[in-house]
KOLBA-205599 format. One record per residue (C-alpha): residue number from 1; residue in one letter; z, x, y. Coordinates in steps of 0.25 Angstrom, whole numbers, plus 2048, in hexadecimal, padded with zeros to 3 digits. Each point is the difference from the previous one (the first is absolute). Example, Ala and Ser with C-alpha at 12.3 -4.5 7.8 and 13.67 -1.06 7.14 Angstrom:
2
<site><nr>1</nr><rest>A</rest><up>81F</up><east>831</east><north>7EE</north></site>
<site><nr>2</nr><rest>S</rest><up>7FE</up><east>806</east><north>80E</north></site>
//
This chain:
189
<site><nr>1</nr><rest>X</rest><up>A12</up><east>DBE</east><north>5EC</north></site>
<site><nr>2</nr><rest>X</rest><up>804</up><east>7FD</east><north>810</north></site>
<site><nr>3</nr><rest>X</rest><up>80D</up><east>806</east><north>803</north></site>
<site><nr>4</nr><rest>X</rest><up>808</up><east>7F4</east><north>807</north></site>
<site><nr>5</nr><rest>X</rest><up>808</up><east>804</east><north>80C</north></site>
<site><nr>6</nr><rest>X</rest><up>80A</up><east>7F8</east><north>808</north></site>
<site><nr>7</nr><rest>X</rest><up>806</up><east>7FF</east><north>810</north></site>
<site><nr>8</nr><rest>X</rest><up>80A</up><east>7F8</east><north>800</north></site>
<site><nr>9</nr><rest>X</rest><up>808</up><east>7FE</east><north>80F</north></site>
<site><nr>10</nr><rest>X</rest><up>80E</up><east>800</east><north>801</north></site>
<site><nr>11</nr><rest>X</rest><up>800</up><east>7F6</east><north>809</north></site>
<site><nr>12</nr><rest>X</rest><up>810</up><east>7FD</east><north>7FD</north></site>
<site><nr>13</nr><rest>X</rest><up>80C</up><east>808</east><north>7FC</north></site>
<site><nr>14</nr><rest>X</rest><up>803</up><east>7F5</east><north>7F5</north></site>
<site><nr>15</nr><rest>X</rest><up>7F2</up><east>7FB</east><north>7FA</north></site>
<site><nr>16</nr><rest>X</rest><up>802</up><east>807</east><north>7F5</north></site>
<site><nr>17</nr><rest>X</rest><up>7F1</up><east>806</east><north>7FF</north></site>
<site><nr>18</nr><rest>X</rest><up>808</up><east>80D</east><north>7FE</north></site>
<site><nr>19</nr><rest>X</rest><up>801</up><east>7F9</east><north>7F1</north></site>
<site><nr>20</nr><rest>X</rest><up>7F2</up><east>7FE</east><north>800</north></site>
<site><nr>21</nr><rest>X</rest><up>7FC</up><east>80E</east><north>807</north></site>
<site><nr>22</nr><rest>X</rest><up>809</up><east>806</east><north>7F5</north></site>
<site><nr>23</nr><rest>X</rest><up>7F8</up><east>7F8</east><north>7F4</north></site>
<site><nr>24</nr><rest>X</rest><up>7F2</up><east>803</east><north>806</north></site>
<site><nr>25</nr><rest>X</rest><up>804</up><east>810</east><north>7FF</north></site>
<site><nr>26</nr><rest>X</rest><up>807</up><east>7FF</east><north>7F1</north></site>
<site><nr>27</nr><rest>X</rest><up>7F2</up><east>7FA</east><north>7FD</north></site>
<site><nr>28</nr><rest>X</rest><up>7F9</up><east>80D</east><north>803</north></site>
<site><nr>29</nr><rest>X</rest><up>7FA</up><east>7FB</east><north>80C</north></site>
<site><nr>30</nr><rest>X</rest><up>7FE</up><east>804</east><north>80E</north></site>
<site><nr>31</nr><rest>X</rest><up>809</up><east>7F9</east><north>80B</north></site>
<site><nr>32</nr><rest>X</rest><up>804</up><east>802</east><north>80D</north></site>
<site><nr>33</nr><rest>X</rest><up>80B</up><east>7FA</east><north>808</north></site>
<site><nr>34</nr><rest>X</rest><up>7FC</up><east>7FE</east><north>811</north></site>
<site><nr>35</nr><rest>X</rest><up>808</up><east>7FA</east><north>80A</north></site>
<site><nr>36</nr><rest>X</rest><up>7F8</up><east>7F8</east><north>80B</north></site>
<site><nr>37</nr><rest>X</rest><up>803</up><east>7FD</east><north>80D</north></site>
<site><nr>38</nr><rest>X</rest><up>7FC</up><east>7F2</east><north>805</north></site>
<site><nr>39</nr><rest>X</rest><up>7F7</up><east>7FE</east><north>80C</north></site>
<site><nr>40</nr><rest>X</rest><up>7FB</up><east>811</east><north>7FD</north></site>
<site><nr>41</nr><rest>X</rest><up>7F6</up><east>804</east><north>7FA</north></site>
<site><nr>42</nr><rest>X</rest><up>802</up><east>80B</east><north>7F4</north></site>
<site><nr>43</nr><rest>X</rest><up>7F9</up><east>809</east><north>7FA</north></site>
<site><nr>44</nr><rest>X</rest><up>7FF</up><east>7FE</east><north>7EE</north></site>
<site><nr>45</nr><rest>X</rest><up>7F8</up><east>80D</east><north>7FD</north></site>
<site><nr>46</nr><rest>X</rest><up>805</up><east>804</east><north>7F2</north></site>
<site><nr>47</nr><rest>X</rest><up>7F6</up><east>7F8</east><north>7F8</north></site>
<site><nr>48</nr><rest>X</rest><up>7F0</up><east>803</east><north>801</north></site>
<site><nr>49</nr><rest>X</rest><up>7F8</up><east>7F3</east><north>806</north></site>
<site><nr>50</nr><rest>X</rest><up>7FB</up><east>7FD</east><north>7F2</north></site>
<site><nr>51</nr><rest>X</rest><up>80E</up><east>801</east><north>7F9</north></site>
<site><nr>52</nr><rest>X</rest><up>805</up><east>7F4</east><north>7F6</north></site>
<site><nr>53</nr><rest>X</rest><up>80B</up><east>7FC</east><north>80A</north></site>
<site><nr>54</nr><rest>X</rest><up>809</up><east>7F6</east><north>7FE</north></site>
<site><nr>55</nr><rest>X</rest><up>808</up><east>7FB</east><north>80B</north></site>
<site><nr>56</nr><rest>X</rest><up>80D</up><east>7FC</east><north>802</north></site>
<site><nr>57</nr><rest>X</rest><up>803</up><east>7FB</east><north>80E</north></site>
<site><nr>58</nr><rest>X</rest><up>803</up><east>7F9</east><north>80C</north></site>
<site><nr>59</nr><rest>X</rest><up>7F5</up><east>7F5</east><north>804</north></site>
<site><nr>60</nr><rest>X</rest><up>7FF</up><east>80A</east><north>80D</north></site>
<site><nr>61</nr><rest>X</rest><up>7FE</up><east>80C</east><north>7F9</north></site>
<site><nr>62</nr><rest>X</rest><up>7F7</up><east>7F9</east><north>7F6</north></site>
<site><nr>63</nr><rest>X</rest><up>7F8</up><east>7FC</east><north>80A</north></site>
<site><nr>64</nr><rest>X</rest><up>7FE</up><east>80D</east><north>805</north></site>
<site><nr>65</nr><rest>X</rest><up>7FC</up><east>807</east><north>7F4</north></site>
<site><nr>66</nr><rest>X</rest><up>7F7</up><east>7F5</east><north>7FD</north></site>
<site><nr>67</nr><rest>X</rest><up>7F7</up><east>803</east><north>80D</north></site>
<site><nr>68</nr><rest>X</rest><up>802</up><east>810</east><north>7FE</north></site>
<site><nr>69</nr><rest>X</rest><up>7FF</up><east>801</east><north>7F3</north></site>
<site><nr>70</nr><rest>X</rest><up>7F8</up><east>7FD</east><north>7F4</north></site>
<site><nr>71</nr><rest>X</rest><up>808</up><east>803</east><north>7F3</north></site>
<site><nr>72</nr><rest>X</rest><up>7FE</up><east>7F5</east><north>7F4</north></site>
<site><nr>73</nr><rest>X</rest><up>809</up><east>7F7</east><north>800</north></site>
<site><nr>74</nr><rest>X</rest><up>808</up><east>807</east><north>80C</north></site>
<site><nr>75</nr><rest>X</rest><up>807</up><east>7F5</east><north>807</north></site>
<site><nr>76</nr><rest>X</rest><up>800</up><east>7F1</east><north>7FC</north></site>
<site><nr>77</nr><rest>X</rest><up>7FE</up><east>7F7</east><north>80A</north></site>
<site><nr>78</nr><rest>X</rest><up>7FC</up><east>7F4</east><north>807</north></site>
<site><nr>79</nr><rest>X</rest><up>806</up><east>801</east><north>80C</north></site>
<site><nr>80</nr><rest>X</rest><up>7FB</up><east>7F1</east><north>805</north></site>
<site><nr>81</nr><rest>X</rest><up>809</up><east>7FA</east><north>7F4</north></site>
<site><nr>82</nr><rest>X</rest><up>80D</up><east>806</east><north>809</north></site>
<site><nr>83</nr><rest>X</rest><up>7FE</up><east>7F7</east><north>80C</north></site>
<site><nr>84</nr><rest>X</rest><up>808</up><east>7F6</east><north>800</north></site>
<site><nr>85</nr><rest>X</rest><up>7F2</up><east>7F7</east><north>805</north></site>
<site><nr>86</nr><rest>X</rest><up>7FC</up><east>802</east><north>7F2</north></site>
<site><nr>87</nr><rest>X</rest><up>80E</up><east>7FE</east><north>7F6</north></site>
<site><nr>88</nr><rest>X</rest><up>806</up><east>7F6</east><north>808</north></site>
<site><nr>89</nr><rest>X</rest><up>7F5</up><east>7F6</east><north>800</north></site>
<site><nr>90</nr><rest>X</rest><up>804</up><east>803</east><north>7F0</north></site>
<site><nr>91</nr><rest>X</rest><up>80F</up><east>7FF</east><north>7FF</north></site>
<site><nr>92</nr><rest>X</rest><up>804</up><east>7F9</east><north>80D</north></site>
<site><nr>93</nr><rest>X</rest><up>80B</up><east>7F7</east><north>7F9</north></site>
<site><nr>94</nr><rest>X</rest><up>806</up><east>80B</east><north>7FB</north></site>
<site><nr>95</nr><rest>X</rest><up>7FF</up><east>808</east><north>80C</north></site>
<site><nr>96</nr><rest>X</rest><up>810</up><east>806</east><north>803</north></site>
<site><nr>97</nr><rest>X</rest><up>7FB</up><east>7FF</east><north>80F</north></site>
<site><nr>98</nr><rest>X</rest><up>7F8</up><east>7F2</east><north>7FF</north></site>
<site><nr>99</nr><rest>X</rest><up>802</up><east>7FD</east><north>80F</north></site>
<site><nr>100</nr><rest>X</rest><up>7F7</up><east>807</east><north>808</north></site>
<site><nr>101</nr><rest>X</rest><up>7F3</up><east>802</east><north>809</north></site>
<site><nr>102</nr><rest>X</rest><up>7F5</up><east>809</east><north>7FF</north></site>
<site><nr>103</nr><rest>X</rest><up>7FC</up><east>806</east><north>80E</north></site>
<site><nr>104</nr><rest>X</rest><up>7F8</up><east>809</east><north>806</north></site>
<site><nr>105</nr><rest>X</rest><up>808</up><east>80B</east><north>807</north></site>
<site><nr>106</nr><rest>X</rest><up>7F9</up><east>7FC</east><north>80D</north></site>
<site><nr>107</nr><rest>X</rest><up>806</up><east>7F0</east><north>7FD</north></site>
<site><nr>108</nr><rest>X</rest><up>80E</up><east>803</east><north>7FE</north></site>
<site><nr>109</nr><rest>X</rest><up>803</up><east>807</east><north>80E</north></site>
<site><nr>110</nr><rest>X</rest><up>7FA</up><east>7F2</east><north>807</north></site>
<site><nr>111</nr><rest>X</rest><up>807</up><east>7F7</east><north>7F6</north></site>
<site><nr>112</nr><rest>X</rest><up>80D</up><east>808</east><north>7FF</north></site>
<site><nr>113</nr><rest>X</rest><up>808</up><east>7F5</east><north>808</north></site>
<site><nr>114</nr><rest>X</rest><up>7FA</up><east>7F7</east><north>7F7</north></site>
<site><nr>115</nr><rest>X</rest><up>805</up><east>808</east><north>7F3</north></site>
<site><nr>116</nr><rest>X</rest><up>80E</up><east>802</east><north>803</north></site>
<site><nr>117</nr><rest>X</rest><up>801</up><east>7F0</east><north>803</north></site>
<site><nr>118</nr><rest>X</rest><up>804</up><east>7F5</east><north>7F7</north></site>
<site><nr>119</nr><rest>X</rest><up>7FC</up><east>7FA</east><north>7F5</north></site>
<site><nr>120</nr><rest>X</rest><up>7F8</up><east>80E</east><north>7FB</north></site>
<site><nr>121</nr><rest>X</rest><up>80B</up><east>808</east><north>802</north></site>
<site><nr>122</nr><rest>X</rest><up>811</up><east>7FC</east><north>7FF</north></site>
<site><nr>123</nr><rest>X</rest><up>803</up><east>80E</east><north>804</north></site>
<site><nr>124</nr><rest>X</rest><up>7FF</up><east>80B</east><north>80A</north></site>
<site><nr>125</nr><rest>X</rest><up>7FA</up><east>809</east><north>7F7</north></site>
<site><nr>126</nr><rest>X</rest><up>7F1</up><east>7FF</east><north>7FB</north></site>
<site><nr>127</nr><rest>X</rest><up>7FC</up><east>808</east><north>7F4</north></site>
<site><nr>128</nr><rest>X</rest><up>7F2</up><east>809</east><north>804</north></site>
<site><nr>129</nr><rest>X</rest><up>7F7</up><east>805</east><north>7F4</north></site>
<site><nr>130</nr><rest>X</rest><up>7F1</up><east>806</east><north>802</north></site>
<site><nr>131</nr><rest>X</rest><up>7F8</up><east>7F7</east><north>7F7</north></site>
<site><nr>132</nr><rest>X</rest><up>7F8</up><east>80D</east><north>7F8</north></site>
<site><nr>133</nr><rest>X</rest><up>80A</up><east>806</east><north>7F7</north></site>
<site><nr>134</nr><rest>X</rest><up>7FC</up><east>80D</east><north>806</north></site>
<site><nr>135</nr><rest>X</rest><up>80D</up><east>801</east><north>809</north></site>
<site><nr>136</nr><rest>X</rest><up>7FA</up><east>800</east><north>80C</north></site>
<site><nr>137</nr><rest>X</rest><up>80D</up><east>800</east><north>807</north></site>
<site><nr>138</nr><rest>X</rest><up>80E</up><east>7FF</east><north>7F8</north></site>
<site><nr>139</nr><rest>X</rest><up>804</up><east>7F0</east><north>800</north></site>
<site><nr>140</nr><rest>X</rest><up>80D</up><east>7FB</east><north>806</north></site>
<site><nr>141</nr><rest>X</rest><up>807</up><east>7F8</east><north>807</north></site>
<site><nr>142</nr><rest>X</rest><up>7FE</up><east>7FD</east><north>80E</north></site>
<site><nr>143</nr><rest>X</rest><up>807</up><east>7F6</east><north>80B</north></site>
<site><nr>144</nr><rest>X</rest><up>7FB</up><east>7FC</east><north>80B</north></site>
<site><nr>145</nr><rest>X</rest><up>809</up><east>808</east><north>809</north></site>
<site><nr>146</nr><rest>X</rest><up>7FD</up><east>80D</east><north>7FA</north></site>
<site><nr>147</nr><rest>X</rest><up>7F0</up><east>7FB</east><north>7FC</north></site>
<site><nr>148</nr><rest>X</rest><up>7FB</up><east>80B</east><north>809</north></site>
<site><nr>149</nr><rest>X</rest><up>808</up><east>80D</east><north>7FB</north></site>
<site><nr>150</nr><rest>X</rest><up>7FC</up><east>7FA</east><north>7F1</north></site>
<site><nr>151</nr><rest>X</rest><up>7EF</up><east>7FE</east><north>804</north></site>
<site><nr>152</nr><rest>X</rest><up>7FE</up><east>80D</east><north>807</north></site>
<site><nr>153</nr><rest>X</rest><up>7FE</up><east>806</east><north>7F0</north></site>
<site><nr>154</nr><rest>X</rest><up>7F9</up><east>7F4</east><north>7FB</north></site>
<site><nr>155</nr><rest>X</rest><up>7F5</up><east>801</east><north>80C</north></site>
<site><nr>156</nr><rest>X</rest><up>800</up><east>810</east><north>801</north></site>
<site><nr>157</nr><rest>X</rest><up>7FB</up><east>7FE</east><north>7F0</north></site>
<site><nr>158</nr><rest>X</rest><up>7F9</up><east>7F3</east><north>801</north></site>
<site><nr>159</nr><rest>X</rest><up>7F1</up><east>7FA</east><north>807</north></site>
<site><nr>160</nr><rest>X</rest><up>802</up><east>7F3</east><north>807</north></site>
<site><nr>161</nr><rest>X</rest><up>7F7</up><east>7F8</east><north>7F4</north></site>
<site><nr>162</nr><rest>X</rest><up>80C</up><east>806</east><north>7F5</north></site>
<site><nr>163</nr><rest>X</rest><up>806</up><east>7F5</east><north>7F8</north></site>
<site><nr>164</nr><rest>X</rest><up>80F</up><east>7FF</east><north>801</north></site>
<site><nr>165</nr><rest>X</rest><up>809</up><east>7F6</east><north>7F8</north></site>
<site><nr>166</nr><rest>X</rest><up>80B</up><east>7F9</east><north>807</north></site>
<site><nr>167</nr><rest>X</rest><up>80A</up><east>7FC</east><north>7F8</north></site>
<site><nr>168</nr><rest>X</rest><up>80F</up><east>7F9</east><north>801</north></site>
<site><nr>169</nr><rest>X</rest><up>80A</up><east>80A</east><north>7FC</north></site>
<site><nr>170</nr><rest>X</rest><up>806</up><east>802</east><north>7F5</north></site>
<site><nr>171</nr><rest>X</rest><up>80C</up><east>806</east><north>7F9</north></site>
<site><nr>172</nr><rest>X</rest><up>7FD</up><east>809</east><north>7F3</north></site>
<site><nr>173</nr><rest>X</rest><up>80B</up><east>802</east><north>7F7</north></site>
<site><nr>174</nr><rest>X</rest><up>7F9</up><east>808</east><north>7F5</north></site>
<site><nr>175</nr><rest>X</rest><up>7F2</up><east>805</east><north>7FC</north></site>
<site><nr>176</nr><rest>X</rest><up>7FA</up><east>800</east><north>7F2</north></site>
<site><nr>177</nr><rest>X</rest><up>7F1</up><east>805</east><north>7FC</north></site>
<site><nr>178</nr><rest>X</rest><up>7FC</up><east>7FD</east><north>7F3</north></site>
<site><nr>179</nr><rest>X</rest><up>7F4</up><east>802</east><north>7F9</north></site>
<site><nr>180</nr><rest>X</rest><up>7F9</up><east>7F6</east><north>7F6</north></site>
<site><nr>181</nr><rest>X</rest><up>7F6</up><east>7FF</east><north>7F4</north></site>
<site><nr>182</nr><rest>X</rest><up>7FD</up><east>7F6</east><north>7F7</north></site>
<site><nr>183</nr><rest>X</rest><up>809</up><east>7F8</east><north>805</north></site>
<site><nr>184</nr><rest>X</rest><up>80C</up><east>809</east><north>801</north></site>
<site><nr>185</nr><rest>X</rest><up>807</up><east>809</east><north>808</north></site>
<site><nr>186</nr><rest>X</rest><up>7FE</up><east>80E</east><north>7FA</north></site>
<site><nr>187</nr><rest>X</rest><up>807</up><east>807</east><north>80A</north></site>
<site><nr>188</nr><rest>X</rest><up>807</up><east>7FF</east><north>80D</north></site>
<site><nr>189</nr><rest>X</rest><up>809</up><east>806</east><north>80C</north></site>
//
Protein backbone atom coordinates (compact mmCIF):
# COMPACT_ATOMS: atom_id res chain seq x y z
CA UNK A 1 0.00 0.00 0.00
CA UNK A 2 1.37 3.76 -0.85
CA UNK A 3 2.06 5.55 2.10
CA UNK A 4 0.38 9.11 1.52
CA UNK A 5 2.27 12.12 2.68
CA UNK A 6 1.43 15.72 2.79
CA UNK A 7 3.23 19.55 2.47
CA UNK A 8 0.94 21.82 3.32
CA UNK A 9 2.37 25.91 3.34
CA UNK A 10 1.42 28.05 5.84
CA UNK A 11 0.93 30.73 3.75
CA UNK A 12 -1.32 32.64 6.42
CA UNK A 13 -1.28 32.84 10.29
CA UNK A 14 -5.23 32.43 10.18
CA UNK A 15 -5.99 29.87 7.14
CA UNK A 16 -6.59 27.45 9.40
CA UNK A 17 -4.52 24.52 7.61
CA UNK A 18 -3.14 24.18 11.07
CA UNK A 19 -6.66 22.15 11.33
CA UNK A 20 -6.02 20.25 8.39
CA UNK A 21 -2.00 19.69 9.11
CA UNK A 22 -3.42 18.54 12.66
CA UNK A 23 -6.28 15.89 10.82
CA UNK A 24 -3.59 14.57 8.26
CA UNK A 25 -1.30 13.51 11.32
CA UNK A 26 -4.11 11.86 13.62
CA UNK A 27 -4.75 9.95 10.39
CA UNK A 28 -1.40 8.38 10.70
CA UNK A 29 0.13 10.00 7.79
CA UNK A 30 3.22 11.93 7.12
CA UNK A 31 2.90 15.94 6.92
CA UNK A 32 4.97 18.57 6.91
CA UNK A 33 4.23 22.23 7.58
CA UNK A 34 6.84 24.86 5.38
CA UNK A 35 6.79 28.49 5.19
CA UNK A 36 7.43 29.95 1.67
CA UNK A 37 8.86 32.98 0.78
CA UNK A 38 7.30 34.64 -2.43
CA UNK A 39 9.61 35.78 -5.21
CA UNK A 40 12.48 32.91 -3.52
CA UNK A 41 13.14 29.98 -4.39
CA UNK A 42 13.19 27.05 -1.58
CA UNK A 43 14.35 24.19 -1.13
CA UNK A 44 11.26 20.77 -0.11
CA UNK A 45 13.71 17.84 0.39
CA UNK A 46 11.86 15.74 3.13
CA UNK A 47 10.09 13.62 0.59
CA UNK A 48 11.82 11.38 -2.12
CA UNK A 49 11.24 12.47 -5.88
CA UNK A 50 8.82 9.34 -6.29
CA UNK A 51 6.73 10.08 -2.84
CA UNK A 52 2.77 10.11 -3.04
CA UNK A 53 2.62 14.04 -2.25
CA UNK A 54 -0.21 15.78 -1.89
CA UNK A 55 0.06 19.38 -2.02
CA UNK A 56 -1.35 22.03 -0.17
CA UNK A 57 -0.23 25.49 -1.36
CA UNK A 58 0.03 28.80 -2.80
CA UNK A 59 -0.53 29.03 -6.75
CA UNK A 60 3.50 30.24 -6.52
CA UNK A 61 4.60 27.45 -4.51
CA UNK A 62 2.57 25.08 -6.53
CA UNK A 63 3.98 25.94 -9.35
CA UNK A 64 7.27 25.45 -8.40
CA UNK A 65 6.94 22.07 -7.15
CA UNK A 66 5.25 21.12 -10.18
CA UNK A 67 8.42 22.02 -12.42
CA UNK A 68 10.92 20.53 -9.60
CA UNK A 69 9.21 17.79 -8.61
CA UNK A 70 7.31 14.76 -9.76
CA UNK A 71 5.29 13.43 -6.65
CA UNK A 72 1.60 11.96 -7.74
CA UNK A 73 -0.74 14.01 -7.34
CA UNK A 74 1.73 16.56 -5.78
CA UNK A 75 0.38 19.94 -6.56
CA UNK A 76 -3.03 20.56 -8.53
CA UNK A 77 -2.88 22.95 -10.87
CA UNK A 78 -3.74 24.88 -13.96
CA UNK A 79 -2.06 27.87 -13.64
CA UNK A 80 -3.65 29.49 -17.16
CA UNK A 81 -7.32 29.10 -15.36
CA UNK A 82 -5.81 32.04 -12.67
CA UNK A 83 -5.39 34.79 -15.24
CA UNK A 84 -7.82 36.95 -15.40
CA UNK A 85 -7.53 36.63 -19.42
CA UNK A 86 -9.17 33.37 -19.03
CA UNK A 87 -12.01 33.70 -15.76
CA UNK A 88 -12.93 36.92 -16.82
CA UNK A 89 -14.08 36.20 -20.20
CA UNK A 90 -16.38 33.69 -18.04
CA UNK A 91 -17.77 35.80 -14.99
CA UNK A 92 -17.46 39.32 -16.44
CA UNK A 93 -20.89 40.60 -15.26
CA UNK A 94 -20.24 39.40 -12.03
CA UNK A 95 -16.66 40.80 -11.91
CA UNK A 96 -16.42 43.09 -8.29
CA UNK A 97 -13.82 45.17 -10.45
CA UNK A 98 -15.99 45.09 -13.81
CA UNK A 99 -14.39 48.33 -15.12
CA UNK A 100 -11.26 47.95 -16.37
CA UNK A 101 -8.37 47.39 -19.30
CA UNK A 102 -6.12 44.96 -19.89
CA UNK A 103 -2.62 46.19 -21.01
CA UNK A 104 0.56 45.28 -21.62
CA UNK A 105 3.02 46.58 -19.02
CA UNK A 106 4.88 48.58 -21.85
CA UNK A 107 1.05 50.22 -22.95
CA UNK A 108 0.38 51.66 -19.52
CA UNK A 109 3.43 53.94 -19.11
CA UNK A 110 2.51 55.52 -22.68
CA UNK A 111 -1.18 55.83 -21.93
CA UNK A 112 -0.91 56.66 -18.29
CA UNK A 113 -2.34 60.17 -18.93
CA UNK A 114 -4.88 58.73 -20.67
CA UNK A 115 -5.93 56.19 -17.62
CA UNK A 116 -6.17 58.59 -15.04
CA UNK A 117 -8.55 60.85 -17.47
CA UNK A 118 -12.18 60.69 -17.43
CA UNK A 119 -14.88 58.77 -18.31
CA UNK A 120 -12.40 55.55 -17.38
CA UNK A 121 -11.46 56.73 -14.19
CA UNK A 122 -13.73 59.32 -11.65
CA UNK A 123 -10.80 59.02 -9.23
CA UNK A 124 -7.12 59.78 -8.56
CA UNK A 125 -6.44 56.41 -7.87
CA UNK A 126 -6.36 53.43 -10.30
CA UNK A 127 -6.46 50.02 -9.03
CA UNK A 128 -3.13 47.81 -10.66
CA UNK A 129 -3.29 43.88 -10.71
CA UNK A 130 -0.73 41.42 -12.92
CA UNK A 131 -3.18 39.40 -14.96
CA UNK A 132 -1.53 35.84 -14.03
CA UNK A 133 -2.57 34.97 -10.49
CA UNK A 134 1.13 34.11 -9.87
CA UNK A 135 1.55 37.54 -8.03
CA UNK A 136 3.87 39.05 -10.05
CA UNK A 137 4.06 42.03 -8.14
CA UNK A 138 1.59 42.89 -4.94
CA UNK A 139 -1.77 44.78 -6.59
CA UNK A 140 -2.61 48.14 -5.27
CA UNK A 141 -3.48 51.33 -5.75
CA UNK A 142 -1.74 53.88 -7.46
CA UNK A 143 -2.41 57.76 -8.31
CA UNK A 144 -1.14 59.47 -10.80
CA UNK A 145 1.11 61.78 -8.67
CA UNK A 146 2.82 58.86 -6.98
CA UNK A 147 2.58 56.41 -10.28
CA UNK A 148 6.37 56.13 -10.33
CA UNK A 149 7.21 55.14 -6.48
CA UNK A 150 4.22 52.48 -7.01
CA UNK A 151 5.58 50.97 -10.81
CA UNK A 152 9.15 50.70 -9.90
CA UNK A 153 7.86 46.92 -8.13
CA UNK A 154 5.71 46.07 -10.84
CA UNK A 155 8.52 46.79 -13.66
CA UNK A 156 11.43 45.22 -11.53
CA UNK A 157 9.16 41.74 -11.48
CA UNK A 158 7.45 42.15 -14.79
CA UNK A 159 8.49 41.94 -18.90
CA UNK A 160 7.18 44.76 -20.98
CA UNK A 161 4.60 42.00 -22.86
CA UNK A 162 3.00 41.05 -19.05
CA UNK A 163 -0.70 41.63 -18.97
CA UNK A 164 -1.87 43.95 -16.31
CA UNK A 165 -5.51 44.85 -15.52
CA UNK A 166 -6.55 48.30 -14.88
CA UNK A 167 -9.29 48.79 -12.87
CA UNK A 168 -11.53 51.86 -11.22
CA UNK A 169 -11.10 51.61 -7.59
CA UNK A 170 -13.10 50.27 -5.31
CA UNK A 171 -13.98 50.02 -1.74
CA UNK A 172 -14.10 46.56 -0.03
CA UNK A 173 -16.06 46.29 3.14
CA UNK A 174 -15.68 42.54 3.84
CA UNK A 175 -14.34 39.44 2.09
CA UNK A 176 -16.00 35.88 2.05
CA UNK A 177 -14.63 32.56 0.32
CA UNK A 178 -16.89 29.89 -0.08
CA UNK A 179 -16.77 26.66 -1.40
CA UNK A 180 -19.48 24.83 -3.56
CA UNK A 181 -20.64 21.20 -4.62
CA UNK A 182 -23.60 20.08 -5.93
CA UNK A 183 -25.09 23.17 -5.85
CA UNK A 184 -24.28 24.24 -2.31
CA UNK A 185 -21.87 25.88 -0.31
CA UNK A 186 -20.10 23.14 1.78
CA UNK A 187 -17.98 25.35 3.51
CA UNK A 188 -16.67 28.75 3.78
CA UNK A 189 -14.39 31.62 5.32
Amino acid sequence: MTEIKWLIEDFASDNKLQDLADEVTRQGMECETIKYEPFQSGSFNKFKQDDCVIVQSSINLALQLQKEKKWIPGAWLTADNYKCTTYYSYFGKYLFNDRYLILPRSEILRRLDWLFQEPFNTHDELFFRPDSGLKLFYAGLASHKDFNSFWKWVEEFTEPTSLIVVSTPKNILGEWRFICADHKIITGC
